[in-house]
FINUTI-878514 format. One record per residue (C-alpha): residue in three letters; x, y, z. Coordinates in steps of 0.25 Angstrom, whole numbers, plus 5000, padded with zeros to 4 digits. Layout:
SITE   r    x    y    z
SITE ALA    X    Y    Z
...
// end
This chain:
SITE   r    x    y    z
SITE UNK 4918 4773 5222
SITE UNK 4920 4788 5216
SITE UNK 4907 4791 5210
SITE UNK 4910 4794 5192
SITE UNK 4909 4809 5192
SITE UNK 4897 4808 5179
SITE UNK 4890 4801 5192
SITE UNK 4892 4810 5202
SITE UNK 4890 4822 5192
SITE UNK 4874 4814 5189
SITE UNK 4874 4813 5204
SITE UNK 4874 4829 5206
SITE UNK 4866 4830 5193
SITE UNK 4854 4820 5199
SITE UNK 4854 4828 5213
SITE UNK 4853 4842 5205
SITE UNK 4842 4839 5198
SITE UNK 4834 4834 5212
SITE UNK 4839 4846 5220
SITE UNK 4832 4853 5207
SITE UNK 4820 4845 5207
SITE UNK 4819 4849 5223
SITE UNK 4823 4863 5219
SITE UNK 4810 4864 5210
SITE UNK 4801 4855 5221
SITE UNK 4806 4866 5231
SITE UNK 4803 4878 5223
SITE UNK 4789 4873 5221
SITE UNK 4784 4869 5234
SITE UNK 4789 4880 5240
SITE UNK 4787 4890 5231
SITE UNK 4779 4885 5220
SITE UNK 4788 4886 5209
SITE UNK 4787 4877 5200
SITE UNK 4800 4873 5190
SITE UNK 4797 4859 5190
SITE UNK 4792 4860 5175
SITE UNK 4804 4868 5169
SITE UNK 4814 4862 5159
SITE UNK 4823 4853 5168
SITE UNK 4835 4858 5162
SITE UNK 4835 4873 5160
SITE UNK 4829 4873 5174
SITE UNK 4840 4867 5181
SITE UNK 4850 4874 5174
SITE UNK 4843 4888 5181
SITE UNK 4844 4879 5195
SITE UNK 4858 4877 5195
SITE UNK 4860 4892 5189
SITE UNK 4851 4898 5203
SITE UNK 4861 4887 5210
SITE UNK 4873 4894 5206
SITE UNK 4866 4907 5207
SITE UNK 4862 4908 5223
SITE UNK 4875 4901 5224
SITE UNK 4869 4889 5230
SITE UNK 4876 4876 5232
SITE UNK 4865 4866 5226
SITE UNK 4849 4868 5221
SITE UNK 4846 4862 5235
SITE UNK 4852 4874 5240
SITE UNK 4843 4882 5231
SITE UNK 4831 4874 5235
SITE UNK 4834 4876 5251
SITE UNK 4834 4892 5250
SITE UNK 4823 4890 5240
SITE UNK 4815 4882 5252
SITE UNK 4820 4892 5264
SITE UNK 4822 4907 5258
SITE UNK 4811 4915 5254
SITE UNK 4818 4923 5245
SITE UNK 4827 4913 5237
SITE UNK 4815 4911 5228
SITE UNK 4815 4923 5220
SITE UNK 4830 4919 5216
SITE UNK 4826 4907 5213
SITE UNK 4814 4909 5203
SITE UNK 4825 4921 5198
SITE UNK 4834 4911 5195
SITE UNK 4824 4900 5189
SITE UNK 4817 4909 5180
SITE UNK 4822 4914 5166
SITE UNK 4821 4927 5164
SITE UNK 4829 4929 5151
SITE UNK 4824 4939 5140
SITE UNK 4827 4951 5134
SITE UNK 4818 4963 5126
SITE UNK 4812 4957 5112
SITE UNK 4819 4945 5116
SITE UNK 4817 4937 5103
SITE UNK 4814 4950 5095
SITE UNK 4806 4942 5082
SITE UNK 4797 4936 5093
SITE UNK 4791 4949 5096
SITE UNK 4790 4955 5084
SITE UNK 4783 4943 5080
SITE UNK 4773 4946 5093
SITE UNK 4774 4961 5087
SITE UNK 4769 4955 5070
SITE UNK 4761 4944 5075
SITE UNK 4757 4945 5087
SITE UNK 4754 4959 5091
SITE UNK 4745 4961 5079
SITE UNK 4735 4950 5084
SITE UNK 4736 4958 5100
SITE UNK 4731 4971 5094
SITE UNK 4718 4964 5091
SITE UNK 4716 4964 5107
SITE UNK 4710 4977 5115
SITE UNK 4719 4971 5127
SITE UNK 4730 4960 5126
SITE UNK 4737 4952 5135
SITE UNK 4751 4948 5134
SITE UNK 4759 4938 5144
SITE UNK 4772 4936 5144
SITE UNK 4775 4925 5151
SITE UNK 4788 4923 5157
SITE UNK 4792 4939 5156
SITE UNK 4805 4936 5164
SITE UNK 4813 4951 5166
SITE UNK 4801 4956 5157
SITE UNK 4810 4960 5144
SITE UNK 4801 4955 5135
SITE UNK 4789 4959 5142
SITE UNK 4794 4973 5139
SITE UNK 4797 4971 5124
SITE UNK 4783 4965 5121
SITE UNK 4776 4978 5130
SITE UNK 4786 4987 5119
SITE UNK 4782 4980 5104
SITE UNK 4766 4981 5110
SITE UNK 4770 4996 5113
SITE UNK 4774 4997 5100
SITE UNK 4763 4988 5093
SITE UNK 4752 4998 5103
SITE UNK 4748 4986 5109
SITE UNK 4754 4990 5123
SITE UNK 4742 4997 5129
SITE UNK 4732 4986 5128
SITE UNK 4742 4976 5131
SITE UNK 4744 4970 5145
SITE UNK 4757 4961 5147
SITE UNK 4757 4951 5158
SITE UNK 4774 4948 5160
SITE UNK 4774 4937 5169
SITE UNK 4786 4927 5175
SITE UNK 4788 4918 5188
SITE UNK 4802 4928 5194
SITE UNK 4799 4938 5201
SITE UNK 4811 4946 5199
SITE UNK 4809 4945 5185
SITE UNK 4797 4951 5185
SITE UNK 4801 4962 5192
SITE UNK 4812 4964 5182
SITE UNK 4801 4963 5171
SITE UNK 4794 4974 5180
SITE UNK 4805 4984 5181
SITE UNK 4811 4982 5167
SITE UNK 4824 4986 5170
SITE UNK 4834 4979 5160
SITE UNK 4849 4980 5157
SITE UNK 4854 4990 5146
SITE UNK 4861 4981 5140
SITE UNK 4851 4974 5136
SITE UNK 4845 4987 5126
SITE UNK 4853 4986 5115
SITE UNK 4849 4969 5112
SITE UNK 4834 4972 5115
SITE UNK 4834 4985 5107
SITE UNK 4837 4976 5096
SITE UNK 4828 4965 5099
SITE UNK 4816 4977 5100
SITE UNK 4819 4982 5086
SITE UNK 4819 4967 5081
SITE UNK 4805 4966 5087
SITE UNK 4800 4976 5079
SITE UNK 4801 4987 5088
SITE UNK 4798 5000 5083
SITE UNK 4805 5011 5091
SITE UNK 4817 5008 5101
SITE UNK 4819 5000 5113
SITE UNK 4825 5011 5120
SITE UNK 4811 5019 5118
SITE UNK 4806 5008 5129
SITE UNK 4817 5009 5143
SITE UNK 4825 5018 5147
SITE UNK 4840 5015 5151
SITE UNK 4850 5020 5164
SITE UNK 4862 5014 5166
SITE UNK 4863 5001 5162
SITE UNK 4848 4997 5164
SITE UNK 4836 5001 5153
SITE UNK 4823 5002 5159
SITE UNK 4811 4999 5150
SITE UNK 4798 5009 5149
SITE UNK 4788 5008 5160
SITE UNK 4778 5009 5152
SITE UNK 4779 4997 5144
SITE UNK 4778 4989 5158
SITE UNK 4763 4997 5159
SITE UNK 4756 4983 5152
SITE UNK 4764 4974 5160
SITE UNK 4760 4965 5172
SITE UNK 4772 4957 5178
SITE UNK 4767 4946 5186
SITE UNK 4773 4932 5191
SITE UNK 4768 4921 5183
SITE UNK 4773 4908 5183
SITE UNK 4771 4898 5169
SITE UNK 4774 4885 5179
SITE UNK 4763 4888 5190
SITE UNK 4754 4899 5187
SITE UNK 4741 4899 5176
SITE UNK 4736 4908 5167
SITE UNK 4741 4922 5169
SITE UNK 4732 4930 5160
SITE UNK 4725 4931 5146
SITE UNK 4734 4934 5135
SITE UNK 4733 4937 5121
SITE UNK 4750 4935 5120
SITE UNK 4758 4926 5130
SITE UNK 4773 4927 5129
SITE UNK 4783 4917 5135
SITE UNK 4796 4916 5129
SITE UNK 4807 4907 5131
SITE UNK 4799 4902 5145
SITE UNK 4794 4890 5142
SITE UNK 4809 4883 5138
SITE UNK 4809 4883 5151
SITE UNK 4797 4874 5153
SITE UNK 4796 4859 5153
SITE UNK 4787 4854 5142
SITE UNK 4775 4853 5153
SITE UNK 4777 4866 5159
SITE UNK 4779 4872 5144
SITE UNK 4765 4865 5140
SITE UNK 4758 4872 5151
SITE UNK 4763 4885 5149
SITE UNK 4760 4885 5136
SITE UNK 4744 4881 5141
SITE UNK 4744 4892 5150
SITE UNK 4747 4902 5139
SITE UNK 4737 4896 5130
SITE UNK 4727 4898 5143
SITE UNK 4731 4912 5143
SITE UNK 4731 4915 5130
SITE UNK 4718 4923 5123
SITE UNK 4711 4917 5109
SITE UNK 4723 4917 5099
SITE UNK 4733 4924 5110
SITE UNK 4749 4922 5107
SITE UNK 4760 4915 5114
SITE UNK 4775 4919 5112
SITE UNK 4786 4908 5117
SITE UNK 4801 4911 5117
SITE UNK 4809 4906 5104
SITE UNK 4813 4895 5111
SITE UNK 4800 4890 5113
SITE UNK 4788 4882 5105
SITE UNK 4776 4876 5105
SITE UNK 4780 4864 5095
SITE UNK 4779 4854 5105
SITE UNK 4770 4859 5117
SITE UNK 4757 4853 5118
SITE UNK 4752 4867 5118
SITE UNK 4757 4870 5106
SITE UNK 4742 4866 5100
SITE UNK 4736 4878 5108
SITE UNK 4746 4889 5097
SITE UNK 4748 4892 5086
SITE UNK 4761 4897 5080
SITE UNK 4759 4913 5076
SITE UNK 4774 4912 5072
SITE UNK 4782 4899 5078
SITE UNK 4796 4904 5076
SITE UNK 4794 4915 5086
SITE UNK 4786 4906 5094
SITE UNK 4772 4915 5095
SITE UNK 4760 4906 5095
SITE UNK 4744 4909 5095
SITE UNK 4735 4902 5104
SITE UNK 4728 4893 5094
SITE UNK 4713 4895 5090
SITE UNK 4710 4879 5096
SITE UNK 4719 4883 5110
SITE UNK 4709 4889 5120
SITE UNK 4711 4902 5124
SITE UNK 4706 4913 5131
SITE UNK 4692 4923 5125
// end
């Protein structure tokens, strides 16, 4: 008997979705990795993308190299993370941080500032260049950190396309900026390289929101557009780690996309301005002296 073809299309479907669940067992025991927590759907979705991309015939194939080659996981984690941003991404977010936030960071001698996340480092650089501008730069430290590797290296060289200059000049002076973007890189060929000097305040190191605790004491943690990427579990306990990290009255910025209506966390902040999703650490929430 010829098996209905809706059947045999399930049939592939069920057998997928086990080679994924031995995929994401395989990336943790031998790796320690975990993805298990990541919304189901958008993570498959990058699986089958990494499939198509190391031209291999099934995720088993993935999960054999991933078990036997000791250079397949960088590809892997490349290919798993997102890394999507550009300068001033969202530009009424960060002159909200300029107008609301910014003023309240002044009051520090030394502030703290995690961006969480930081993918190829573009918004790192923006936020660095509106503190420059506010003269908040000196005696602020920026901790950019994220799970891949070669982003972060990205992030470290700053080195994007030109192409690019024209949108994120734009987005700069809808910001707030107050000079040009072009004052900040430098551009040969087809490639713009940003100041140097606005990496000075910067460390870039490997973090990941799954696995690791605490990274360090904030007055401002930023993590946009992350956490939509999360299982409702896993979003709750990032959200609790940046409330652990977060000084007495210290901010959180999420990505547009994201909110707090419904986390159980959502008790430990208060809204500053909901719209552009910047929060405050509530005076109830503990925090740290």
């Amino acid at each position: 008997m010829i098996e209905p073809a809706s059947q045999a299309q399930d049939a592939d479907i069920a057998i997928e979705d086990i080679e994924i669940e031995l995929f994401v067992r395989a990336l943790k025991l031998r790796h320690g990795y975990d993805f298990s927590d990541y919304a189901p759907a958008s993570f498959k979705r990058r699986v089958l993308q990494l499939v198509n991309a190391q031209h291999a015939g099934t995720v088993s194939d993935l999960t054999t190299r991933l078990l036997h080659e000791a250079d397949f996981l960088p590809l892997v984690l490349e290919g798993l993370s997102v890394p999507v941003s550009e300068m001033f991404r969202d530009p009424d977010v960060f002159r909200g941080l300029r107008e609301q936030v910014f003023p309240v960071l002044a009051s520090y001698p030394q502030i703290n500032i995690w961006q969480a996340g930081c993918a190829h480092g573009q918004e790192v650089y923006s936020l660095a260049i509106l503190l420059e501008e506010a003269g908040l730069y000196d005696r602020t430290q920026i901790y950019a950190t994220d799970f891949n590797e070669a982003a972060l290296k990205q992030a470290y060289e700053g080195i994007y396309p030109a192409r690019e200059a024209q949108w994120w000049s734009r987005n700069y002076l809808a910001a707030g900026g107050s000079h040009t973007l072009a004052d900040y890189y430098s551009a040969r060929y087809e490639w713009l390289k940003l100041d140097q000097r606005l990496r000075r305040n910067v460390i870039f190191a490997n973090h990941n929101l799954v696995t690791d605790d605490v990274f360090c004491e904030a007055h401002l943690v930023l993590c946009r557009n992350v956490l939509i990427y999360f299982s409702d579990p896993l979003q709750d306990r990032t959200l609790a780690l940046f409330r652990d990290s977060l000084v007495r009255g210290g901010f959180l910025c999420l990505g547009t996309r994201e909110s707090l209506d419904f986390a159980p966390s959502a008790a430990d902040f208060a809204p500053v301005d909901a719209g552009l999703r910047i929060y405050r650490l509530s005076p109830r929430a503990t925090g740290r002296d």
